[in-house]
N, C-alpha and C positions, 0 to 999 in steps of 0.2 A: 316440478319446482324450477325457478326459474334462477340461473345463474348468474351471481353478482360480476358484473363488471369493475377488472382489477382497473384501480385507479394510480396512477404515478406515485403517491405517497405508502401505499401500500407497504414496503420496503422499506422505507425512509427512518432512519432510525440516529442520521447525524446533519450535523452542518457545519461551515467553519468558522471561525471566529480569532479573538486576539487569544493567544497562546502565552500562558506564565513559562511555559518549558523554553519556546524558542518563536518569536515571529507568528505565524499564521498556523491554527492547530486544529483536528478535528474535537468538538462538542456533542454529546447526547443529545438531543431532542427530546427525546424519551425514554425511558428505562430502558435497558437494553438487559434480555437473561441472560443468563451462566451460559455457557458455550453456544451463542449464537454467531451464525454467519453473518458476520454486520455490512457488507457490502453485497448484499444480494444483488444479480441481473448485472454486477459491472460487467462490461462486457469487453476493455481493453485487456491486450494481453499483453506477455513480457515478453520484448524481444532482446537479443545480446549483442553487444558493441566492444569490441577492442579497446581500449581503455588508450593504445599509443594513437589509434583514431583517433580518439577523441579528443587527445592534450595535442592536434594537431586543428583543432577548429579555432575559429576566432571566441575571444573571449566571454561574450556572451551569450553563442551557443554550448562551448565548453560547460559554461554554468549551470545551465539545465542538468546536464548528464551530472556533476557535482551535487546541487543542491535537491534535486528529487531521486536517485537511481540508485541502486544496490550495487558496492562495488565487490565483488567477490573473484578476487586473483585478478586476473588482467583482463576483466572483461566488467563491463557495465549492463547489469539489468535494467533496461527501459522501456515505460508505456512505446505502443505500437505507433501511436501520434501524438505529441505531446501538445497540438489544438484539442485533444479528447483526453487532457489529462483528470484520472477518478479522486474523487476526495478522498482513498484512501492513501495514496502519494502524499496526503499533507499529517500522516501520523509523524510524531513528534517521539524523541528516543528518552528511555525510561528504562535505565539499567537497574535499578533498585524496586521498581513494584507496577510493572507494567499491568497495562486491565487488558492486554490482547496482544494475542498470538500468532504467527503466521504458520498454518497447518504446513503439512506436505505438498497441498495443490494451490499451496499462494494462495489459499482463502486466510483472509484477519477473521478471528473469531476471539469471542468476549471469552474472557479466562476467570469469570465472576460475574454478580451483576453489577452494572454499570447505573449510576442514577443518572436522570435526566439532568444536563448542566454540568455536567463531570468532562474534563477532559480526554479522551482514549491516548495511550500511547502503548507503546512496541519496545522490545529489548531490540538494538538493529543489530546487535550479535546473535542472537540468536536464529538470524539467514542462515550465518553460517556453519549453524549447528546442523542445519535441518539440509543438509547436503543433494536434496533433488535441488539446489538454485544452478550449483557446475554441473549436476548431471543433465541440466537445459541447456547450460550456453555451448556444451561438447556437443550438442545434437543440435543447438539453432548454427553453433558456427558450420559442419558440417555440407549445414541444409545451403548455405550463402554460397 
């Protein structure tokens, strides 16, 4: 039998759109199941930044690190390039009835099902519940 060729869409299970939460937010495309990995094959990773770095950049790079990155103590978690920034950077905060979760390995995963046209968002406290975020930046600052 002859094996199907994975197509790009394969994975594809959001896109962005105008956001009720805040500015630009991620969207279903299509149902999405109860504990699905929703950003399959991303392939940027997080790396950590000093935080007094940062509030030492000029104002419009500063922003990036502000408006996309996980700040937890005095370090900033950020995409490895921020030209290869993933659609999942554009989740939007939902302290009250988040539809996704961020595991232990920084996988977003559906915490229900999600309908196609639904908004997805994240509790952004709940990073810092999940305590592997400082047990990275102790081993990324380290590595620098």
């Amino acid at each position: 039998m002859k094996k199907l060729k994975k197509t790009p869409h394969d994975n594809a299970y959001t896109r962005l759109g105008i956001s009720k939460i805040q500015g630009i937010g991620v969207f279903a495309i299509r149902d999405i199941p109860n504990n699905k990995k929703i950003f399959e094959g991303e392939t940027s990773k997080l790396i950590w930044f000093s935080k007094n770095k940062v509030d030492k950049l000029e104002p419009a790079l500063r922003s990036l690190y502000e408006d996309f990155c996980i700040l937890e103590g005095d370090k900033y978690g950020a995409p490895d390039d921020f030209n290869n920034i993933s659609i999942g950077w554009f989740l939007n905060h939902n302290a009250k009835t988040p539809n996704v979760r961020c595991n232990r390995n920084c996988d977003y995963v559906s915490t229900r099902k999600i309908k196609a046209g639904e908004e997805l968002s994240v509790n952004y406290a709940s990073f810092a519940d999940n305590h592997h975020f400082l047990t990275k930046a102790t081993t990324k600052s380290k590595n620098k």
